[in-house]
N, C-alpha and C positions, 0 to 999 in steps of 0.2 A: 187485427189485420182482416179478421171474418166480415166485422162489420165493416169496415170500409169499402170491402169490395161491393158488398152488398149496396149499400150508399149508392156506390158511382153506377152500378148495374138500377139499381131503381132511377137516380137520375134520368140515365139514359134513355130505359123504357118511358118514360113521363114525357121527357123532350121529344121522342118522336110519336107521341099520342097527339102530342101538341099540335103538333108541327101538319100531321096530318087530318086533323080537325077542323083547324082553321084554313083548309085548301079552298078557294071558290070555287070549283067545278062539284063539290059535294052539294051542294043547293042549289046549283043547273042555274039559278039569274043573281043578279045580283037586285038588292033589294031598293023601290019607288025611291027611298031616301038619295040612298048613293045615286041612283041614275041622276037623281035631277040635281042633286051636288056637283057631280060629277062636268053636266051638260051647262052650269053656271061657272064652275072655275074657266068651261073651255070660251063660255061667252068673255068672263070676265079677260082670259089672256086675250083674244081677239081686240078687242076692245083698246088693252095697252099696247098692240103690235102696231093698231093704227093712230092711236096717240101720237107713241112716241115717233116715230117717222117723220109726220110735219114740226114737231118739235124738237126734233133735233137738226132739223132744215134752218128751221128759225132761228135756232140758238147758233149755229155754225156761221148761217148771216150776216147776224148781229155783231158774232168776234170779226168776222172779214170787214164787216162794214168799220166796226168801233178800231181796229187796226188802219183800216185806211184813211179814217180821219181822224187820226191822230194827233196829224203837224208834227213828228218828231217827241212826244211824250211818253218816258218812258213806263208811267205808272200807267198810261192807257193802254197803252201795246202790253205789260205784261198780264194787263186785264182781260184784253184780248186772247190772248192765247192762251191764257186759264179756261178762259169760257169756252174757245174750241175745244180744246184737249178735254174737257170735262167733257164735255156734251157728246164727242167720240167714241170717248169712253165709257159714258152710260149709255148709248143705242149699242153699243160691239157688247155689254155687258147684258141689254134686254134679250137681245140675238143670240148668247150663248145660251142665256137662261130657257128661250125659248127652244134652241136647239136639244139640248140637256132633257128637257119635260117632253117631248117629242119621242126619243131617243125611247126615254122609261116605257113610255106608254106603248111604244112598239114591243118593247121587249116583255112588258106586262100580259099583250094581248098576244 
């Protein structure tokens, strides 16, 4: 029973060594690596925010267009409306994702 308490009291003590060691405000910056990391994932989302926008213009198009000249086909039309609803749903998915990483970083900083 002695030893266990001990255990989970050394545990404890350890975890919060930890915990307060690795704080970033102990080293006042963060370090060349990480900045320029950091400033490349933010180019990189930039980058996919303006991607995706004309291309999910385009793909939206293309089901309205491949929908409207159809002539009555049913394999075209369900083509069509896969290809909207997808394309929909991958920009509302880039957009949360973007939201979501926005959100951290506020709550980080």
């Amino acid at each position: 029973m002695k030893n266990t308490k001990f255990r989970f009291l050394y545990t404890c003590m350890l975890s919060i060594l930890f915990i307060s060691s690795f704080n970033t405000s102990v080293w006042a910056a963060d370090p060349k690596l990480v900045t320029t990391l950091d400033n490349a994932f933010e180019k990189i989302e930039d980058y996919i925010i303006k991607i995706s926008t004309p291309a999910a213009a385009v793909a939206v198009g293309t089901g309205v267009l491949m929908k409207k000249f159809s002539f009555g086909d049913e394999e075209k039309i369900r083509t069509a409306n896969k290809l909207i609803r997808g394309s929909l749903f991958s920009y509302g998915f880039i957009l949360c994702i973007d939201l979501i990483l926005s959100l951290f970083q506020t709550l980080l900083t």
